[in-house]
N, C-alpha and C positions, 0 to 999 in steps of 0.2 A: 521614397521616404523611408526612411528603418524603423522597424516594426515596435511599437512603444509596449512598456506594461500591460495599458490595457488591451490593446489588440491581442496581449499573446492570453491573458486572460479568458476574453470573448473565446478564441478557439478551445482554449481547455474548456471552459464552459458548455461549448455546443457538441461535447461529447460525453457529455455527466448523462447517466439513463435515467428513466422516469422513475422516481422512488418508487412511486403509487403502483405503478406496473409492474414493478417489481414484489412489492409486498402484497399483493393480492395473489402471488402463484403458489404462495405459503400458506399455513397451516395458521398461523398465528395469526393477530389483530394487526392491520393496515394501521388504525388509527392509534394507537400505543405508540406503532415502530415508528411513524410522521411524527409523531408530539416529540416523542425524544428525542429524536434526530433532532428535529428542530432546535429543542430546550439543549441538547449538546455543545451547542455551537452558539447558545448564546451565555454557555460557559467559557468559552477561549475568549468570549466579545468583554465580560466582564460583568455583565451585566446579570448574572446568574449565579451562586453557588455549588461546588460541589455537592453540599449537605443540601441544601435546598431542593436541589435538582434529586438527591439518593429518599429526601422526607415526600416529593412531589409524585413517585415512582413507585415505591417502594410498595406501598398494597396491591397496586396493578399489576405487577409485574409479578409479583407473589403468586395473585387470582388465573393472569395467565400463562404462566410457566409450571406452577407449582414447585417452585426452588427459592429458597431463600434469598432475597435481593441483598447482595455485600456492599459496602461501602467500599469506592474504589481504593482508599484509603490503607483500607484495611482487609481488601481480596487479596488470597494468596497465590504466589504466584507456584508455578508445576516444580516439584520437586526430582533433583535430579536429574533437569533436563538440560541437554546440552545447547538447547535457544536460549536460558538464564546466564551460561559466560559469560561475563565481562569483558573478555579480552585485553584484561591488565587495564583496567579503567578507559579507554578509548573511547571515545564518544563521535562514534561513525559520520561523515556526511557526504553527501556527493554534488559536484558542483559541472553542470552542462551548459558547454559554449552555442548557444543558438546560433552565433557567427558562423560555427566551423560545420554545424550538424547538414549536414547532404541530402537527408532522407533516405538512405540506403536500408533502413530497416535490418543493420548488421545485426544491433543491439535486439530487436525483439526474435529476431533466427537464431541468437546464440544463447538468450536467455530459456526462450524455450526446448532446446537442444539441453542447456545445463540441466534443467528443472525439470525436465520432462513432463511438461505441464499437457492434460490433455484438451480434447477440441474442445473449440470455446474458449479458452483459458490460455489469456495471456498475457503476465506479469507487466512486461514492459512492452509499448504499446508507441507507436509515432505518429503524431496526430495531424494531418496534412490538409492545407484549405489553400486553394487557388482564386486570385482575386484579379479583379482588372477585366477586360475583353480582348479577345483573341485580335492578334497576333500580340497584345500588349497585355502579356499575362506576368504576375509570379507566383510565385510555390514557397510556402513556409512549413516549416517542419518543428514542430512540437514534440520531443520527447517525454515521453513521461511515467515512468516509473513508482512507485510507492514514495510518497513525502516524508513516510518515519516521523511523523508530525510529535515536536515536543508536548503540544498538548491537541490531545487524536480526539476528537469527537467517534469517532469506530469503538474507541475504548470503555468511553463513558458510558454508551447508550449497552453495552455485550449484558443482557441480561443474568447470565453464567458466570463473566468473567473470565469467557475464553479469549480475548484477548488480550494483552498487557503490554506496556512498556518496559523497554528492555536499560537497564544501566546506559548500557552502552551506544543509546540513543536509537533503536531500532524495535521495532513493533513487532509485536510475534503472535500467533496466534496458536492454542492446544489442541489440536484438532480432535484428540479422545474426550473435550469438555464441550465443545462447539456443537451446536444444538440444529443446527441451519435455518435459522431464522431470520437473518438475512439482514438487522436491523443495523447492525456495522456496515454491509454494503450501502447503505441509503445514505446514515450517518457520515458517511464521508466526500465533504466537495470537492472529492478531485477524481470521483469514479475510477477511483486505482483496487477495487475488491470485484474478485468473479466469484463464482459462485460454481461448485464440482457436480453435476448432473451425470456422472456415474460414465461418460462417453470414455471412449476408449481409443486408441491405434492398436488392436490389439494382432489384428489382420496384417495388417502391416509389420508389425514387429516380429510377429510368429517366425520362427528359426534364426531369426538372430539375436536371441538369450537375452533380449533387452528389454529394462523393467520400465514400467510404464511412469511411474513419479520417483523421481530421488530427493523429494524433498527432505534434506536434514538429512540425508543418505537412509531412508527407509521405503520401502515400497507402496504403492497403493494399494487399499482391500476392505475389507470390512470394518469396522469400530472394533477393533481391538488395540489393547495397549500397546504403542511404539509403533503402531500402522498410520497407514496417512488415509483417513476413512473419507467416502464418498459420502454426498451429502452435506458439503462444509463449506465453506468458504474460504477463500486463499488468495496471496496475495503476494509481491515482492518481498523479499527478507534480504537485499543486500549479498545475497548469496551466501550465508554465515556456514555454510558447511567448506566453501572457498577459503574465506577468512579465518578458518580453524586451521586449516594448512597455511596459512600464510598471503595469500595468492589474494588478486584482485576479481571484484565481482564481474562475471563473464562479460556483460555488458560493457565495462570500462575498460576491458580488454583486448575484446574485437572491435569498438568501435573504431573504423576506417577513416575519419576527420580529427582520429585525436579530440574529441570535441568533451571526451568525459575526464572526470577528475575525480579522485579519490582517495579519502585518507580521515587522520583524527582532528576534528575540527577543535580539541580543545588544546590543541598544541599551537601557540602562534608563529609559529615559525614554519608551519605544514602550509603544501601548497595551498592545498581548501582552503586554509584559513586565511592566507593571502589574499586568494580570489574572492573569497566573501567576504572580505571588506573591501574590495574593487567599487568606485561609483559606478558601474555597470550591474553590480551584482542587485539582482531583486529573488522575491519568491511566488510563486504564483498565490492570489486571492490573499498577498499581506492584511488586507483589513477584517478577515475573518480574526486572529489571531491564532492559529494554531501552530506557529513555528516550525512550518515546514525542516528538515535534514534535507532535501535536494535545493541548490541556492541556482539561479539561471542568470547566464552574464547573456546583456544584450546586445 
């Protein structure tokens, strides 16, 4: 029988971490970061305000941050940084054929090769659940990447406002404003955010001149300006330092089934935009609304 919406849902599902476990390893209030998250996502449902949500916050977050809580409205985004391009208006998305995907795990060995993402930490992720009894088994392969969600519950709840949406339909995080609290990790139902515990390759890397993060082509190190500081949280970007040269995000381009797609969803005549209005095309957890950028053909 081929695997429906909800089955491919259930699987993304049963690899979402425990929020709770997660925000108790932090510095910060559990129950703050659960409320908002929650109250996040039940702004993409409709049923909640953004103002609502920024007047329901706004003292607590104050009390425990000690930084003035922004209206997302009206947070500014980092000046002069090369994650704010537009890239001539294009509004990114990417569209993956379940059909074609093999589980070869090309995409997470080349993404973290691009990104040089360290242990622990890894963007794009393929998520594999076996069903049936032996010798009448199958294997389904779940990719899944950062959703670039039109509307991010991650974004809502960033107490700082370190991370925003980008024009160009892709999610970014500042990592010299990123506080590591962790509450964008929770806030997001597709468990596409890790979190940087300071680990390294570094033993490994030693004499071959190789840096350990290139995210946005900068290195990793302390919290300084233009560094990619430990302690943060991090996540798929689509590859945009790829996309600045031209070139396709590593994943769409080693993938070995042909199975990825990519390009400007606002053009109707691009293949994505094609494929995403295909009757096969869905998105994962459609009834949340947060309008995923990754569309999946069944």
């Amino acid at each position: 029988m081929k695997p429906s919406k909800e089955m491919w849902n259930g699987v993304m599902e049963s690899q979402v971490p425990n929020p709770k476990v997660i925000l108790d390893s932090v510095e910060y209030s559990t129950d703050l970061g659960l409320a908002m998250a929650t109250d996040a996502k039940q702004i993409m449902q409709g049923s909640l305000t953004e103002e609502q949500f920024y007047e329901r916050y706004k003292e607590a977050v104050e009390a425990e941050f000690g930084v003035q809580f922004q209206p997302l409205a009206k947070s500014p985004k980092p000046q002069n940084d090369p994650k704010s391009r537009a890239f001539g208006g294009k509004k990114w998305a990417m569209v993956i054929d379940l059909a074609k995907c093999v589980g070869c795990d090309t995409c997470t060995v080349s993404c973290k090769a691009e990104n040089r993402t360290p242990p622990g930490v890894s963007y794009n992720v393929v998520i594999e659940q076996t069903t049936g009894t032996f010798p009448n088994v199958k294997n389904t392969n779940l990719p899944r990447p950062c959703m670039q969600c039109d509307k991010a519950p991650c974004v809502q709840v960033c107490p700082v406002r370190a991370s925003y949406k980008l024009d160009n339909g892709i999610v970014a995080i500042d990592y010299d404003r990123c506080i590591g609290c962790r509450y964008c990790e929770v806030a997001c139902p597709y468990g596409a955010r890790s979190f940087d515990f300071g680990l390294s390759y570094d033993q490994e890397m030693e004499g071959y001149s190789e840096i350990q993060g290139a995210d946005y082509g900068v290195n990793r190190g302390s919290r300084k300006p233009g560094k990619v500081p430990i302690g943060t949280v991090r996540k798929c970007t689509f590859c945009m330092h790829r996309l600045e040269r031209g070139e396709e995000p590593a994943c769409v381009e080693t993938c070995i089934g042909d199975a990825r797609y990519f390009g400007d969803l606002s053009d109707p005549n691009s293949e994505v935009s094609k494929l995403a209005a295909s009757p096969r095309a869905f998105r994962l957890r459609e009834e949340l609304g947060t309008d995923p950028r990754v569309i999946y053909l069944l």
